[in-house]
N, C-alpha and C positions, 0 to 999 in steps of 0.2 A: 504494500500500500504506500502511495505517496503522500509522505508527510502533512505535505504544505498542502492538503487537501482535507478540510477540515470537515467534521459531522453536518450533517445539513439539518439533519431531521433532530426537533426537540428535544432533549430528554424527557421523559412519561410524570407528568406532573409538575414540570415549570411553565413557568411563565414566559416561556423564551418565546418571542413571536417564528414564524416561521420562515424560510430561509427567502430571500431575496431572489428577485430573477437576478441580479445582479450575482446575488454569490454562487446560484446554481451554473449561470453562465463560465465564472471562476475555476468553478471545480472540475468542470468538461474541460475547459482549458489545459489545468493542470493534467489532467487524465490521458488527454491527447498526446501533451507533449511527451510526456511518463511512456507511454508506449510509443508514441516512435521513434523517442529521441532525437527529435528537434526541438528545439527553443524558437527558434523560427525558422519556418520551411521557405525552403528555395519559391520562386517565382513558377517554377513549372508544377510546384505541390502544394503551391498556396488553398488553391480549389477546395484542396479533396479535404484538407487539413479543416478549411473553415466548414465544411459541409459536415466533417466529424463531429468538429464541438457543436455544430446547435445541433446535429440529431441524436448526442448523448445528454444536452441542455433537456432539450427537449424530452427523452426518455428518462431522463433525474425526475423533471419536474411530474411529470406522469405518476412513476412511484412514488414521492412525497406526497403526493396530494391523494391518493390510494390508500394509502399505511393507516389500519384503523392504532391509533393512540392507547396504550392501557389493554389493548387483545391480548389476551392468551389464548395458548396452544396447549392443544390435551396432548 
């Protein structure tokens, strides 16, 4: 797991609002870069790289807003 990619989702009985499209954007970032090892991709990989992060943005945000809070599991 990379580090500098921090919990998004609450912890179960705070008050913590819920994570930013801002931070969830952040964390696809980080995620991206983490596997492919770019920090920034060349011009010919720019594309695919930005298509990455928002369709893991996008699929963060999906499961955050899914996760029932307080569920348990039998």
């Amino acid at each position: 797991m990379c580090r500098s990619i921090k919990r998004l989702r609450p912890a179960a009985g705070s008050n913590d609002p819920p994570a930013s499209r801002e931070e969830v954007e952040a964390a696809a970032l980080q995620f991206v870069r983490k596997v492919s090892g770019f920090q920034r991709p060349s011009p010919a990989n720019s594309a695919v790289f930005e298509a990455s992060v928002a369709e893991i943005a996008t699929t963060s945000a999906r499961l955050l807003a899914a996760l029932q809070m307080g569920a348990r599991t039998r």
